[in-house]
C-alpha positions as CSV (number, residue, x, y, z in Angstrom):
1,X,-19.6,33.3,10.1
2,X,-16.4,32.9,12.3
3,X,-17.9,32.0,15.0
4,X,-19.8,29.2,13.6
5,X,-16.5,27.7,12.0
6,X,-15.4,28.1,15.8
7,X,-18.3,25.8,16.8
8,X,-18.3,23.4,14.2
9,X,-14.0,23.2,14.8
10,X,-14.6,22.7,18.6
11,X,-17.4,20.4,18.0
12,X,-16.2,18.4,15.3
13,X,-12.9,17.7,17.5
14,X,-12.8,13.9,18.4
15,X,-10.5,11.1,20.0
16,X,-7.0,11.7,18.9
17,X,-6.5,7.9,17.0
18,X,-9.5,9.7,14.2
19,X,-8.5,9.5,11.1
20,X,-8.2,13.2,10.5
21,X,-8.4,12.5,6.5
22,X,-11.8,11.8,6.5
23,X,-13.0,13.4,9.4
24,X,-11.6,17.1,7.9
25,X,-13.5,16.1,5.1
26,X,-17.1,15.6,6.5
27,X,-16.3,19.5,8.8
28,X,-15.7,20.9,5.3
29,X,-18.8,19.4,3.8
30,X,-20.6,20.8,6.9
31,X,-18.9,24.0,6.3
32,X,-19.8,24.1,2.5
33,X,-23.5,23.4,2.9
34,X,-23.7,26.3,4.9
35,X,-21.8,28.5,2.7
36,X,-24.3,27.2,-0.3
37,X,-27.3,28.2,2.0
38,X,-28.3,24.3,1.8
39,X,-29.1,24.6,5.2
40,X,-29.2,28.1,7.6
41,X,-27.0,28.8,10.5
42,X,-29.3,26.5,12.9
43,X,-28.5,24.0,11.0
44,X,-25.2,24.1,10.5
45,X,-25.0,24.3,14.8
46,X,-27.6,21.1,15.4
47,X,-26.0,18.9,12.3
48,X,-22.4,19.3,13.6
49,X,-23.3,18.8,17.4
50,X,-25.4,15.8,16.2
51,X,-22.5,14.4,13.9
52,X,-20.1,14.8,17.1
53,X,-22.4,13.4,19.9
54,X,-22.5,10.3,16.8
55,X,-18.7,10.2,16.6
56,X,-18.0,10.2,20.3
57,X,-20.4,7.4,21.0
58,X,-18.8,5.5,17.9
59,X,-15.3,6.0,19.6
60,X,-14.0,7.9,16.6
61,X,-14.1,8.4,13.0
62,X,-14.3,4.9,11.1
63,X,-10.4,4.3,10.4
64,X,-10.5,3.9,7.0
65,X,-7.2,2.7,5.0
66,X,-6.5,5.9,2.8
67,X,-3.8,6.2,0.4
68,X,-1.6,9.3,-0.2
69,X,-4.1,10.8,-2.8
70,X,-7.3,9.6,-0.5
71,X,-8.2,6.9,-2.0
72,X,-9.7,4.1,0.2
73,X,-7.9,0.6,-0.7
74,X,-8.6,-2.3,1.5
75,X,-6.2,-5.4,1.2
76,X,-3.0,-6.5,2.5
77,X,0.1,-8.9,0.7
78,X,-0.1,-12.3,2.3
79,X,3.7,-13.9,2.6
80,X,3.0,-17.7,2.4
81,X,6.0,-19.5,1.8
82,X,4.0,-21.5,-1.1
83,X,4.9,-21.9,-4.8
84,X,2.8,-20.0,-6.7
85,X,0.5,-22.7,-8.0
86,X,-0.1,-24.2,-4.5
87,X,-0.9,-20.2,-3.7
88,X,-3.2,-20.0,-7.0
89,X,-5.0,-23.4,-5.6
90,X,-5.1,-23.0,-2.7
91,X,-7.5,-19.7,-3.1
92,X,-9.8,-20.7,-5.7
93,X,-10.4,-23.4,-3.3
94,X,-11.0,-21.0,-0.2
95,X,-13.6,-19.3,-2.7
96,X,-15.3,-22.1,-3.7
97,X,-16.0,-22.8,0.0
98,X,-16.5,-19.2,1.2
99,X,-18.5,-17.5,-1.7
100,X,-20.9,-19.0,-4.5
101,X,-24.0,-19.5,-1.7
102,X,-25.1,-16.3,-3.0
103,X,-26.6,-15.9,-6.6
104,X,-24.3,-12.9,-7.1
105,X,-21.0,-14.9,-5.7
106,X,-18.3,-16.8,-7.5
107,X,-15.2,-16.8,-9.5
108,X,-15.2,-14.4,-12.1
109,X,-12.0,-14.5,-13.5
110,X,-8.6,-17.4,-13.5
111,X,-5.8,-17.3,-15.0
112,X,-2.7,-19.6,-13.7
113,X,-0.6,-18.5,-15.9
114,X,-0.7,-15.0,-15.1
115,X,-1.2,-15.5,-11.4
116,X,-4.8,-13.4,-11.2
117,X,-8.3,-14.5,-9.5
118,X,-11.0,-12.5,-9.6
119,X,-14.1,-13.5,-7.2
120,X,-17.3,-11.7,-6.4
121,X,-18.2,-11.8,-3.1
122,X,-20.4,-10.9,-0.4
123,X,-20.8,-10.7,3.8
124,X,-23.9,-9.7,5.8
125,X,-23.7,-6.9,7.9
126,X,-26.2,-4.5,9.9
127,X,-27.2,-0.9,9.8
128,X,-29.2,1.2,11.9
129,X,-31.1,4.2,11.6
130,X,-31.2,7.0,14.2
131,X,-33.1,6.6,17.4
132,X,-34.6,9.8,16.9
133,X,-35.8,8.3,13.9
134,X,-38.5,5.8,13.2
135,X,-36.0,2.8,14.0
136,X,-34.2,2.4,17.0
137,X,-30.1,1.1,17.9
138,X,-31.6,-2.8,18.5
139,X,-33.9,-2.6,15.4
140,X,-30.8,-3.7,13.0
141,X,-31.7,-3.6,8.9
142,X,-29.7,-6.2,6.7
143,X,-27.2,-5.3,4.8
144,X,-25.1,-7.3,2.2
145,X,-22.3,-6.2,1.6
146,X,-20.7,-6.6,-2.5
147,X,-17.6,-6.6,-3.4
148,X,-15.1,-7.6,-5.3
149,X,-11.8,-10.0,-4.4
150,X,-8.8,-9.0,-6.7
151,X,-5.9,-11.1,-6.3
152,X,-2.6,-11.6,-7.8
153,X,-0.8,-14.9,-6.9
154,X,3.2,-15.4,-7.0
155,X,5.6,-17.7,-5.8
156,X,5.7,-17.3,-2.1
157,X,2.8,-14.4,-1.5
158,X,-0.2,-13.8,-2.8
159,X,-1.7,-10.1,-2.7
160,X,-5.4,-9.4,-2.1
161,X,-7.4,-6.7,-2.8
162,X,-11.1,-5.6,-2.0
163,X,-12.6,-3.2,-4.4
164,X,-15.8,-1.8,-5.2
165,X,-17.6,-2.5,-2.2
166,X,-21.2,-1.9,-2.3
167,X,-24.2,-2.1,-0.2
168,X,-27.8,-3.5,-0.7
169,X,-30.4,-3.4,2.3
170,X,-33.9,-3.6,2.3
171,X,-36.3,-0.6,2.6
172,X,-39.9,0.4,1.9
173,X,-41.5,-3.0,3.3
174,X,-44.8,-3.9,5.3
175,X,-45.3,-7.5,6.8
176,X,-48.6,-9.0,7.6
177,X,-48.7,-12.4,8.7
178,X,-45.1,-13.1,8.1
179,X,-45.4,-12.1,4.5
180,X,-43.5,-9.4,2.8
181,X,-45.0,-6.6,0.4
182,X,-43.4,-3.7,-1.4
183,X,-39.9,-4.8,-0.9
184,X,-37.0,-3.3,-2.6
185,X,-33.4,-3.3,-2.4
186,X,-31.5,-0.3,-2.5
187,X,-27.7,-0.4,-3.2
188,X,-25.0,2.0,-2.0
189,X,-21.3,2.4,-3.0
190,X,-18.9,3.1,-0.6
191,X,-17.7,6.3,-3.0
192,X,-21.5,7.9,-2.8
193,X,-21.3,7.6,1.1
194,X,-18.7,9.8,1.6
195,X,-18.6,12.3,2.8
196,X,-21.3,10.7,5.1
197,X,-22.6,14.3,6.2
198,X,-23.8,14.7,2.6
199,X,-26.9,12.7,3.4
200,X,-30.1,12.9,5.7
201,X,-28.8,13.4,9.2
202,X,-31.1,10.2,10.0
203,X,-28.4,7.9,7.9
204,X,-25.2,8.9,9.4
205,X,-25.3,6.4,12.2
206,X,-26.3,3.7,10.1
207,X,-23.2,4.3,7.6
208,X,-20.9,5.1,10.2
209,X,-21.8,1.8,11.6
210,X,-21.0,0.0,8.5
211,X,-17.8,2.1,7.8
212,X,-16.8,1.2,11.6
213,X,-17.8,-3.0,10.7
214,X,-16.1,-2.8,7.5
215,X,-12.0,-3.4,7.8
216,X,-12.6,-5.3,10.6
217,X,-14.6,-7.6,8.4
218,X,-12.1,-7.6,5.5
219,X,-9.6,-8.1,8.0
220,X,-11.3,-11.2,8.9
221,X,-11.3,-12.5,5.3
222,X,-7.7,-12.4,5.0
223,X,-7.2,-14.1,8.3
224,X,-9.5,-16.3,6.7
225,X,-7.1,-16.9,3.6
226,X,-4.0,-16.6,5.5
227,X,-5.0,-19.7,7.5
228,X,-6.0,-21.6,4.8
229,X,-2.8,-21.3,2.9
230,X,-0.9,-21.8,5.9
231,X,-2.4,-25.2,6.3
232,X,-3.2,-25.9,3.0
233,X,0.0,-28.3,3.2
234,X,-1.4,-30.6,5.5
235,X,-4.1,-31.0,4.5
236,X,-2.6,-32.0,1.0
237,X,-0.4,-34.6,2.8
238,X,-3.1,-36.5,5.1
């Protein structure tokens, strides 16, 4: 068996800016479906070349924000200048404008007092199946993205937090005439994905794709939010 380990190290070996967290996670989930004889020695070979040609065409390994015990936490601390009810205002009214459209959207939770807002929330993103597969790189499938906005207001800053986040795309659907039959939704959390060699080969560049979207995305929220704050001001004084 050494020498497949040997493989699956040199073949699992990607850009140096991986995140090598994550990625030693999905060699030894390789490694350990092997070892369980979930797949044979063939396999083992063709899924790790396959997950590397994958990786090397992504650029990398999604870099995913883990924390010292591996927990993925998205979010950042937003240093506004504001007093904390012009913070706390200021982003319930940023939700109101950026989530609700959606049935699942809005403002769960509000307290002032305590300085916390709560707001489900929800962005569109795509996924794609292999090419070897039935569907190919520029046949996209619709995701929508869940999750949840957890913030905690104070004089001056305002931290935010993204948690849960969970995806819902169609599957299993025929169209005739431009109508839709046997459509269902199927949701994913960003905990089951991972590692994202524990599923059929034919995901893994569709949830790579979303893992690469994703911080980028949340990035752009807070942007978002920063820039709203920031000239929440002067807009109050026009």
């Amino acid at each position: 068996m050494n020498y497949l380990v040997a493989i699956a190290s040199l073949i699992l070996a990607v850009n140096s800016f991986s995140r090598a967290q994550t990625l030693e996670i999905e060699r030894k989930n390789l490694l350990r479906l092997y070892e369980e004889d979930i797949i044979n020695a063939d396999a083992y070979r063709d899924n790790a070349d396959r997950f590397s040609i994958i990786i090397n065409d992504l650029g990398g390994y999604p870099k995913l924000p883990l924390s010292a015990d591996n927990q993925i936490n998205f979010g950042d601390t937003l240093i506004t200048g504001l007093p904390k009810k012009t913070n706390f205002n200021a982003l319930r009214e940023w939700s109101a404008m950026n989530f609700g459209s959606f049935e699942r959207d809005g403002t769960l939770y509000e307290d002032v007092e305590s300085g916390r807002l709560i707001v489900s929330g929800s962005i569109i993103m795509n996924k794609f199946k292999d090419a070897r597969k039935l569907f190919r790189r520029n046949d996209p499938i619709e995701v929508r993205c869940h999750f949840i906005l957890n913030a905690y207001v104070k004089d001056q800053k305002v931290k935010v937090e993204f948690i849960a986040p969970k995806f819902g795309y169609k599957y299993g659907w025929i169209s005739v005439e431009d109508i839709v039959y046997s459509e269902t939704i199927r949701y994913a959390k960003l905990s089951e994905m991972l590692p994202v060699t524990s599923a059929s080969p034919s995901y893994w560049k569709g949830d790579l794709d979303l893992l690469m979207e994703l911080p980028g995305r949340f990035d752009d929220i807070l942007n978002s939010i920063k820039n709203y704050l920031a000239d929440h001001q002067e807009r109050s004084d026009f």
